[in-house]
C-alpha positions as CSV (number, residue, x, y, z in Angstrom):
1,X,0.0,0.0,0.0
2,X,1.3,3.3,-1.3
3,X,1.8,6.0,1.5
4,X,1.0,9.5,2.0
5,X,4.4,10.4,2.0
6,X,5.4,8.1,-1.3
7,X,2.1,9.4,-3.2
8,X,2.5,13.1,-2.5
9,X,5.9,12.9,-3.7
10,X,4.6,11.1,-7.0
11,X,1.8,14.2,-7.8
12,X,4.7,16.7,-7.5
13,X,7.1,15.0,-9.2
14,X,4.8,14.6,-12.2
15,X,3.3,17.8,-12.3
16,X,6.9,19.6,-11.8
17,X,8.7,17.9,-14.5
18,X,6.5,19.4,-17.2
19,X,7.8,22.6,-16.4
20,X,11.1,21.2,-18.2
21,X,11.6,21.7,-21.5
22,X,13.2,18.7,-23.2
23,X,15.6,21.5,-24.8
24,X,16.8,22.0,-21.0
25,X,17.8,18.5,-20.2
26,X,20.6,16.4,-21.8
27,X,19.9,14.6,-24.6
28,X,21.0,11.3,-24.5
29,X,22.3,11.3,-20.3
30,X,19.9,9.9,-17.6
31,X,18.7,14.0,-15.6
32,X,16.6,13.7,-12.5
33,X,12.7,14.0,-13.3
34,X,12.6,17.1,-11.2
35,X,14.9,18.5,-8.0
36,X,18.0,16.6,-7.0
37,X,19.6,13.7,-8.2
38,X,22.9,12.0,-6.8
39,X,23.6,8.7,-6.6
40,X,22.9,5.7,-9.4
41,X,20.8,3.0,-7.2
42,X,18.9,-0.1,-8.1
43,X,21.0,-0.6,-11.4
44,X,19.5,-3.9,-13.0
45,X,18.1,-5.6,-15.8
46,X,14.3,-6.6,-15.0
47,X,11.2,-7.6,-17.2
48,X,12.7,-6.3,-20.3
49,X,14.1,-3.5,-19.5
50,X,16.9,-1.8,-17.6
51,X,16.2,-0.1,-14.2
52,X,18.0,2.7,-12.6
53,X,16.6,4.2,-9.3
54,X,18.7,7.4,-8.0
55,X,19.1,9.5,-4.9
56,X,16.5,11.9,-5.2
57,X,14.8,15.3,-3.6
58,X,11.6,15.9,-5.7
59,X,10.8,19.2,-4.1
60,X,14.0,20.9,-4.6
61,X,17.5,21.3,-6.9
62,X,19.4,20.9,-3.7
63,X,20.1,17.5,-1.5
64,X,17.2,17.4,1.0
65,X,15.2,14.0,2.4
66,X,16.5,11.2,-0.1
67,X,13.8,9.3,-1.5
68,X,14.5,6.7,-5.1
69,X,13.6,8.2,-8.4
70,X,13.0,5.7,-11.0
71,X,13.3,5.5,-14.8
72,X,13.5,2.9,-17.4
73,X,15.2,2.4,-20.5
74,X,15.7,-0.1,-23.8
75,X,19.3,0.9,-24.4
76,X,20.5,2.9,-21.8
77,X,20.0,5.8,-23.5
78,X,16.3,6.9,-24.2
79,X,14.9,6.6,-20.4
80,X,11.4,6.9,-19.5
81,X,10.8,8.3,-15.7
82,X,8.3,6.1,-13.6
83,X,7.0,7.1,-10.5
84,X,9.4,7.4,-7.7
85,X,10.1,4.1,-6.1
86,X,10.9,4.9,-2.0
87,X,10.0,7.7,0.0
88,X,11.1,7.9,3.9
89,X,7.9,7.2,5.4
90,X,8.4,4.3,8.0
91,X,10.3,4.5,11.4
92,X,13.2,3.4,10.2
93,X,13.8,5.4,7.5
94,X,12.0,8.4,8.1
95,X,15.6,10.7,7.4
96,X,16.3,9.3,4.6
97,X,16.0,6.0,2.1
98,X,19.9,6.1,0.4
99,X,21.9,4.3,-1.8
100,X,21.2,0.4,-2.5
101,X,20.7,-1.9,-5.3
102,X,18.3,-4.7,-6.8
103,X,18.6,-8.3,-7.7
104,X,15.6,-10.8,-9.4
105,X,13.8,-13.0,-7.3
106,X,13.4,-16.7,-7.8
107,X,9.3,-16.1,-7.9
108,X,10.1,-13.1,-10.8
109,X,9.7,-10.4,-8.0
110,X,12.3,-7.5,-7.9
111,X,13.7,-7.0,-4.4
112,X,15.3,-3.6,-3.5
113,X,17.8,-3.0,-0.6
114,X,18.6,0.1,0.6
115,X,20.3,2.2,3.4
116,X,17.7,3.4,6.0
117,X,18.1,6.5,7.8
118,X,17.2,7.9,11.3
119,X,18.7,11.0,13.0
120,X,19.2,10.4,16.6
121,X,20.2,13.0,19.2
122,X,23.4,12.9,20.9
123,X,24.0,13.4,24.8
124,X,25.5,16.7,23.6
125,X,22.3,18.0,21.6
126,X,23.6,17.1,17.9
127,X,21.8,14.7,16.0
128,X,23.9,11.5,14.1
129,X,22.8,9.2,11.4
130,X,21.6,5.8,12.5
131,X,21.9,3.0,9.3
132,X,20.8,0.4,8.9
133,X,19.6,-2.2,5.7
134,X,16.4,-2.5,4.4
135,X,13.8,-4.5,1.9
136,X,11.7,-3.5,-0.2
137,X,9.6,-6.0,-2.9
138,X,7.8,-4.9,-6.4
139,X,7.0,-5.6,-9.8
140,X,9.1,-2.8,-11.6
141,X,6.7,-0.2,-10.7
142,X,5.6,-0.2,-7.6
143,X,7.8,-1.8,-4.0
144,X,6.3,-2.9,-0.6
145,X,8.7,-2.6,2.4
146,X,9.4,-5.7,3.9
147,X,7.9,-5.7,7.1
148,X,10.5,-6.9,9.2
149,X,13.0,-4.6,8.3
150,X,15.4,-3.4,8.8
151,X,17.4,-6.5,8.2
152,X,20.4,-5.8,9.4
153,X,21.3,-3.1,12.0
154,X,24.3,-2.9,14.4
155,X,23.6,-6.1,16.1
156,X,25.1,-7.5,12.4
157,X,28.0,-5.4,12.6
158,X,31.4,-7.1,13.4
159,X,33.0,-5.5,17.0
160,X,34.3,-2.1,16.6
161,X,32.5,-1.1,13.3
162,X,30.4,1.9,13.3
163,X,26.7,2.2,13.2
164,X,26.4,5.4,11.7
165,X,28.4,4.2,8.9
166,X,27.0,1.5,7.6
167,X,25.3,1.8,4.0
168,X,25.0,1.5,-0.1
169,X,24.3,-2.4,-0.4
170,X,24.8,-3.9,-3.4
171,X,23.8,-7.4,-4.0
172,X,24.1,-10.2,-6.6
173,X,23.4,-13.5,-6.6
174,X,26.4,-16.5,-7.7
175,X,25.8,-19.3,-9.9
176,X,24.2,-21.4,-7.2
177,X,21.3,-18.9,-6.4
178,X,23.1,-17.8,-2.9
179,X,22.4,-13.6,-2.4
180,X,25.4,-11.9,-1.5
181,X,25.8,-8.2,-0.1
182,X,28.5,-6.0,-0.1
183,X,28.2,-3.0,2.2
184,X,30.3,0.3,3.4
185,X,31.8,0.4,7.0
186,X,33.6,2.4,9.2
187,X,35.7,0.3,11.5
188,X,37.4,1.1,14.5
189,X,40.3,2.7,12.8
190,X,38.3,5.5,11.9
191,X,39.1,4.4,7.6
192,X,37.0,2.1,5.7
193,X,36.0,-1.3,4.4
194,X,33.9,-3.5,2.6
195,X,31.7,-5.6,4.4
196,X,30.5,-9.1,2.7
197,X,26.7,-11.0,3.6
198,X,25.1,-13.4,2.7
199,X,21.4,-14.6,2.3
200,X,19.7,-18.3,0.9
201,X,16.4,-15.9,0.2
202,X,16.9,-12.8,0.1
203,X,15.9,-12.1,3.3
204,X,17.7,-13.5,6.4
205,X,20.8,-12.0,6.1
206,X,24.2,-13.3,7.9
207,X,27.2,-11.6,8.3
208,X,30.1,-13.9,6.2
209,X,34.0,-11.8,6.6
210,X,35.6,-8.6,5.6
211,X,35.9,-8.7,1.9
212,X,38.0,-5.7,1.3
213,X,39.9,-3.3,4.4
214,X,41.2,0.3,3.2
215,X,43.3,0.4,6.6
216,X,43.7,4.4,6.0
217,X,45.5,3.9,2.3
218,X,42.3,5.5,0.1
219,X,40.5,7.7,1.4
220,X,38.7,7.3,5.3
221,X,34.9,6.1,4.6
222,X,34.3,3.4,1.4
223,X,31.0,4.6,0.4
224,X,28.8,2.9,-3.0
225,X,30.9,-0.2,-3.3
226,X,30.2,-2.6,-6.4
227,X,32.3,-5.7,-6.8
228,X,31.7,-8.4,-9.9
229,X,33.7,-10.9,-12.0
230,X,34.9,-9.7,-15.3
231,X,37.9,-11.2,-18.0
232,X,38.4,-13.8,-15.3
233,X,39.4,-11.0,-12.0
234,X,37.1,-9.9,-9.1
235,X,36.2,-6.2,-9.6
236,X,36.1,-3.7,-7.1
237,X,34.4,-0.6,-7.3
238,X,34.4,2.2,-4.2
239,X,34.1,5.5,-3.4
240,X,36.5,7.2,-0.7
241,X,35.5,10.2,0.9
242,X,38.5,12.3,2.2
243,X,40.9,11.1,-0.4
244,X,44.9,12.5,-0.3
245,X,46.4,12.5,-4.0
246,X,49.1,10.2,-4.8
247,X,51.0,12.0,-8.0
248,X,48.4,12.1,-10.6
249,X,46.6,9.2,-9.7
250,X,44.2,10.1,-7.4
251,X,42.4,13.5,-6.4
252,X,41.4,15.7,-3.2
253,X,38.2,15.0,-1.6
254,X,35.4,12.1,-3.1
255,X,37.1,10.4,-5.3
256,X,37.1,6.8,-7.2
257,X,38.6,3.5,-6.4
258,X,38.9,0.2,-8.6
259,X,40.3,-2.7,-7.1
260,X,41.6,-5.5,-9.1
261,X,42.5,-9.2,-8.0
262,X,41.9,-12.7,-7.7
263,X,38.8,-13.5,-6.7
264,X,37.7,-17.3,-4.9
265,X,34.1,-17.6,-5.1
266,X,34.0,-20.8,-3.1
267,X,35.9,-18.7,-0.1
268,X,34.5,-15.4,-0.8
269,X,38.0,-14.4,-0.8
270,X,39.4,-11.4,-3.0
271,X,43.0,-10.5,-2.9
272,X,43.7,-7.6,-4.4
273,X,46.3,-6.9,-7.5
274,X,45.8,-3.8,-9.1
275,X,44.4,-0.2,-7.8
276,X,43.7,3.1,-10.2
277,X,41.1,5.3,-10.4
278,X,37.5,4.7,-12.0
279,X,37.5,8.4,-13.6
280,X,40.5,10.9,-13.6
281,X,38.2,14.2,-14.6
282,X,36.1,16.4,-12.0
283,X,32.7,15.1,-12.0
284,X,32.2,11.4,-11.7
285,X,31.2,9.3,-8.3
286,X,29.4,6.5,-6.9
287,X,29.2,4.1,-10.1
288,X,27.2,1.2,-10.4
289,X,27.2,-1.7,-12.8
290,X,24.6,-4.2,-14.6
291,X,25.1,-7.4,-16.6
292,X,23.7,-6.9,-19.6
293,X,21.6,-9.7,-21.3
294,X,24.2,-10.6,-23.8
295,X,26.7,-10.4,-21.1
296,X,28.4,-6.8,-21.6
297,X,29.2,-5.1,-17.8
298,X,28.2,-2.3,-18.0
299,X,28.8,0.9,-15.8
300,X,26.9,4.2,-14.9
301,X,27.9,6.7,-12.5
302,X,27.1,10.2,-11.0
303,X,28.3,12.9,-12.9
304,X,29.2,15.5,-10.4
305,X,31.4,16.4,-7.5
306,X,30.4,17.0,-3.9
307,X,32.9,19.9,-3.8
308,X,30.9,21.1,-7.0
309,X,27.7,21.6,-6.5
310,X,27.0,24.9,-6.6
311,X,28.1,25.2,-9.4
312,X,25.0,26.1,-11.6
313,X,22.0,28.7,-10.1
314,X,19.8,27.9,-7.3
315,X,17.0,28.9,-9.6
316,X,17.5,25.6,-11.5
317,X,14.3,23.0,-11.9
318,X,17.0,20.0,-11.7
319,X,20.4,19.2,-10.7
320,X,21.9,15.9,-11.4
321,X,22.6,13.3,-14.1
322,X,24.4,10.1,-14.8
323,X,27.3,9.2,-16.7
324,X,27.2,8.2,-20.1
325,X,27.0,3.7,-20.1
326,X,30.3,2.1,-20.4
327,X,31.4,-0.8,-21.1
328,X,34.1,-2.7,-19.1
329,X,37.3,-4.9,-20.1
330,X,40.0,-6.0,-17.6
331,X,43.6,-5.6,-19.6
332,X,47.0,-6.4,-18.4
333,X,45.7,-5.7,-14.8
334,X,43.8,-2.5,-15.6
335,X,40.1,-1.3,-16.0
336,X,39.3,0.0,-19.3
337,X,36.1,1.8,-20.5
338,X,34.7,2.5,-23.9
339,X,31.0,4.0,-24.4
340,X,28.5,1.9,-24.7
341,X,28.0,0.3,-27.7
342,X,24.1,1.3,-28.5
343,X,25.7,5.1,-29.0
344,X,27.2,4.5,-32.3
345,X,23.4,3.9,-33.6
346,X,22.9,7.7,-32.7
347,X,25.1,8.8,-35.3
348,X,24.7,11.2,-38.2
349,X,26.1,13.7,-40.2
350,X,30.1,12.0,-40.5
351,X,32.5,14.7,-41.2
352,X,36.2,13.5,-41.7
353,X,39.8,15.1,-41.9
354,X,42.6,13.3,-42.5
355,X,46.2,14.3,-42.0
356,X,45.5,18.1,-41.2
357,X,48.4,19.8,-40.1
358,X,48.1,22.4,-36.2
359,X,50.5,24.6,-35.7
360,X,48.6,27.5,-33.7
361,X,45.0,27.8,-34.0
362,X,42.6,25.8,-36.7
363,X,39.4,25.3,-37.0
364,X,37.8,23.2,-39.0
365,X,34.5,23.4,-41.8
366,X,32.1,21.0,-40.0
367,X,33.8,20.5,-36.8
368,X,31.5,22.1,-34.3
369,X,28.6,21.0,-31.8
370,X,27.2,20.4,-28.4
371,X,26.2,16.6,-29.0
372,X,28.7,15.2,-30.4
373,X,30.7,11.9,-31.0
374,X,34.6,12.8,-32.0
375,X,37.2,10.6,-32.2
376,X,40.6,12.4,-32.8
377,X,44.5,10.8,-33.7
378,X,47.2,13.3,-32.8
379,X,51.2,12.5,-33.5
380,X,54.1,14.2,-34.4
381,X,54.7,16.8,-37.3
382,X,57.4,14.4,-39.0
383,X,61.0,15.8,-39.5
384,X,59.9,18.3,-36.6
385,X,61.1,18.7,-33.1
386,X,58.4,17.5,-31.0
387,X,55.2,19.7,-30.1
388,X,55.2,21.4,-26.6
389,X,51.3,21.5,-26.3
390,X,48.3,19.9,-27.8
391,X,44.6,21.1,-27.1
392,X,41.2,20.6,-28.0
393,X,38.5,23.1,-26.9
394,X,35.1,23.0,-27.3
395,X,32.0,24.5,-26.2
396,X,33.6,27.8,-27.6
397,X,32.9,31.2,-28.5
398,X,34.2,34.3,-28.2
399,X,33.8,34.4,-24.6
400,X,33.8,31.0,-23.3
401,X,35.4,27.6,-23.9
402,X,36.2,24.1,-22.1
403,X,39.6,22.4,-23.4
404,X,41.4,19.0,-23.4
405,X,45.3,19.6,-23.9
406,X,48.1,17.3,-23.7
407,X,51.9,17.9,-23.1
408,X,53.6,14.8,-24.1
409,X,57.5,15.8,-22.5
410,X,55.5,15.3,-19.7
411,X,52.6,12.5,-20.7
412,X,50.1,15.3,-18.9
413,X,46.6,15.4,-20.2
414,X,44.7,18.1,-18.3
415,X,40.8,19.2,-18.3
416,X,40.1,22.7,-18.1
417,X,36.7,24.4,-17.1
418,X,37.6,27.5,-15.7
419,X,36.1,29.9,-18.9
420,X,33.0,27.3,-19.0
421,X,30.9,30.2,-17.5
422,X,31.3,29.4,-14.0
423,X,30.9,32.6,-11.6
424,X,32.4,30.6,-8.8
425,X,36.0,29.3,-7.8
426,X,35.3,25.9,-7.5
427,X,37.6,22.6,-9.1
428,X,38.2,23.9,-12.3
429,X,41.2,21.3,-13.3
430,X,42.2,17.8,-13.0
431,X,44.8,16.0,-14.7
432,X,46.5,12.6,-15.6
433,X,49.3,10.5,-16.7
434,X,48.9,9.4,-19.6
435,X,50.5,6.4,-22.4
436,X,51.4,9.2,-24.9
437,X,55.7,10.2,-24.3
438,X,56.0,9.8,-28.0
439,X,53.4,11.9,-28.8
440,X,51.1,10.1,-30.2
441,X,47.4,10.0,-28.4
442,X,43.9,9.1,-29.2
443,X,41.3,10.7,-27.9
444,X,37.2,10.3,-27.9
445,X,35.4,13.2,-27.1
446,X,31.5,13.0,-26.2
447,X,29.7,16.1,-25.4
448,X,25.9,16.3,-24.8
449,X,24.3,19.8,-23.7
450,X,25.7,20.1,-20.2
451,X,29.0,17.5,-20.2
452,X,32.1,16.3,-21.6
453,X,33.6,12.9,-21.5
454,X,36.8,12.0,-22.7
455,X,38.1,8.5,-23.8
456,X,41.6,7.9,-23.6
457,X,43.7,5.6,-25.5
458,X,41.0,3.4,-26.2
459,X,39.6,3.3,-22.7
460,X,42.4,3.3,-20.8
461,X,41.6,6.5,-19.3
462,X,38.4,8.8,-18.9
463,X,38.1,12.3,-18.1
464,X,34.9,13.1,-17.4
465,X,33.4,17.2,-16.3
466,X,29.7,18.9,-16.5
467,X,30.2,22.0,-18.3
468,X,26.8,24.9,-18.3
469,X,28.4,27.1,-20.8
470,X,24.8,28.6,-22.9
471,X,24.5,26.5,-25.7
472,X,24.8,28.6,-28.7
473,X,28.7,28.3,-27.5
474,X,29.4,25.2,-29.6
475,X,32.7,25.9,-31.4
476,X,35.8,24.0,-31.8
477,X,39.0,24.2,-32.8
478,X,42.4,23.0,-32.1
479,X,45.6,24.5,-30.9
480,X,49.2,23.1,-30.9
481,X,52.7,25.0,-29.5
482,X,54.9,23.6,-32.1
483,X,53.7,21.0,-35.1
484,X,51.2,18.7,-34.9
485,X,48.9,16.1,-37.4
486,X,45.8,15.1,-36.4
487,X,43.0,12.6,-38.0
488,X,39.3,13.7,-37.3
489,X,35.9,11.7,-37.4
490,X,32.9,13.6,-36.3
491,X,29.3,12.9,-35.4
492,X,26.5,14.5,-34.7
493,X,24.3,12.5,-31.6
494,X,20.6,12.5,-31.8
495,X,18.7,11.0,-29.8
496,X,15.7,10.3,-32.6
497,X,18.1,8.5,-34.7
């Protein structure tokens, strides 16, 4: 039965998004129906279709009492908002329904577990979160909470851990039908870890072992953790809060964390190999992943920055989408990620340059756009020293541009906002180390409306940043310090085609 609370967010939610022209949303990237959107939750492939359920504040553009949006989609592309999912409107979660995921039940239901809230006031007046982990059943449109939740609180916690750290399930089920659970904890050395439980139905939960311990290397807290099997590795995905850079592979603040290593399903045990970060841009956080039907894994994420949210107006309808979907391989120990197939389906109007020589400024007949699809080869100027400085900008006019540029002495690529239009002094720059001392680099660069995401090297690297520059900006051109060749393949995205 649908409560007060969960229908009254539904009529607003409805009624406010038609105040959104379509022309004010992206085009082809999952934006919240109306208000606030963060995190991707519920990430799944059920009855036909692919779910994704989100963080979400229906009555305003800023975070506020987290209920689950929900919208569906064919190809990860086109979505279709349904009515929102969760609202906090038990006991249990009355502050807040976060992050969580969904698995298939043997009987066909979907079942939904998600991080309940409750504020509880201290000895010393201030209030702290209380989590804890809670069901909820449906059909793919509308859920019933389980009536015994929550089912698991700090009685399930191991000695030491926190209880008002404990969130952002994410189950799957192995071969044999068993439910597993990986979940976010604070233990007692105030860093963070990854929590592993396990379940015969789904709903009696048990606590199994640690899976994965930061012990204060990445970050303190481990929020949004998703870990899966792919190219014969165990796959895991967090999100550190407080992170310290280590040279150019990791960033202040929120950042991104993939762990690679063996992984013994029989054991549940996961030894870890590898570490780099999911995204080396500015806005990108809390990624989840599905297992497509043909067996693609497939991964969408936030695409903003805590540190960056104020950066558009607080007269705004909506604030928030997702990533573009990408595909992920495991190669020679490291996470690569290409867009998602389905996007090449979108393209139309193919301009091509071939062997165009930069020195200084060019731009280019046809070479423009703010939902685009350009994949670009840069190397040398043969028989010429090699060029100091390679860049890309986009998003251009005479008074505003975003640029990609690339010093190869140094094998730095760097992402650049800070003449996007942005009337505040907030992250502006990130940058990466790169494959590319000779020179030589290939880049993909997907814009759509309000974002930019850049693949590297085939996927070896992405750069990903929102950019509100006013959309008649939509120049581009390219700039090299020195001599440069590049190859260029253009497309125009549209989401009709």
């Amino acid at each position: 039965m649908t409560s007060q609370t969960l229908r009254e967010a539904r009529k607003y939610e409805e009624t406010s998004a038609k105040m959104i022209a379509k022309e004010e949303r992206p085009d082809f990237h999952l934006s919240v129906r109306t208000g606030w959107l963060n995190d991707p939750n519920g990430f799944s492939y059920y009855g036909g279709k692919y779910h994704m359920f989100y963080q979400y504040n229906p009555y305003n553009a800023q975070w506020g009492p987290m209920h689950w949006g929900h919208a569906v989609s064919d190809d990860l592309l086109h979505w279709e908002y349904l009515p929102a999912a969760l609202a906090p409107d038990e006991a249990y979660d009355r502050d807040g329904c976060f992050s969580g995921s969904a698995v298939t039940m043997d009987d066909g239901s979907q079942l939904l577990m998600y991080t309940g809230v409750l504020r509880e006031r201290q000895r010393d007046g201030d209030f702290r979160e209380v989590q804890t982990q809670c069901l909820a059943i449906g059909d793919g449109t509308d859920y019933e909470k389980y009536e015994k939740n929550p089912v698991l609180d700090e009685k399930d916690l191991p000695e030491g851990c926190s209880r008002n750290d404990f969130r952002d399930p994410k189950m799957w089920r192995k071969s044999d039908g068993t439910y597993c659970c990986a979940i976010g904890s604070r233990p007692a050395d105030g860093s963070g870890q990854i929590l592993l439980y396990t379940s015969e139905d789904g709903f009696t939960w048990k606590y199994k072992k640690v899976l994965a311990a930061n012990n204060n290397r990445f970050g303190k807290m481990w929020e949004c953790p998703d870990f899966f099997r792919l190219d014969g590795k165990g796959v895991l995905l967090v999100s550190p809060q407080d992170m310290l850079p280590s040279g150019f592979e990791y960033h202040n603040g929120n950042g991104t964390l993939c762990l690679i290593g063996a992984y013994d399903e029989e054991t549940d045990t996961f030894t870890e190999q590898y570490d780099q970060s999911i995204d080396y841009g500015i806005d990108f956080y809390a990624p989840q992943t599905v297992l497509t039907p043909d067996g693609r894994r497939v991964m969408i994420g936030w695409m903003q920055n805590w540190d960056t949210c104020s950066i558009r107006s607080q007269d705004v309808r909506w604030f928030g989408q997702m990533s573009l979907p990408r595909e992920l391989s495991v190669r020679n120990g490291r996470l690569y990620q290409n867009p998602i197939r389905e996007l090449e389906q979108m393209r139309c109007n193919k301009v091509v340059y071939q062997n165009i020589s930069v020195a200084g400024s060019v731009s280019l007949e046809g070479i423009k756009g703010r939902r685009i699809d350009m994949e670009l080869i840069i190397s040398p100027e043969e028989g010429q020293d090699l060029y100091h400085k390679f860049a890309v900008r986009f998003a251009q006019d005479d008074q505003f541009r975003t640029s990609v540029s690339f010093r190869p002495k140094d094998s730095v690529l760097k992402i650049d906002r800070k003449f996007s239009g942005s009337r505040r002094a907030i992250i502006h720059q990130r940058r990466s180390l790169i494959n590319g001392g000779d020179g030589r680099l290939k880049l993909r660069i997907i814009l759509d409306r309000f974002s930019a995401e850049v693949f590297v090297n085939d996927g070896e690297q992405v750069v990903t940043a929102t950019i509100y520059t006013d959309q008649t900006a939509d120049g581009i051109s390219f700039f090299a310090d020195g001599a440069a060749r590049i190859d260029v393949v253009k497309y125009d995205l549209e989401a009709g085609v």
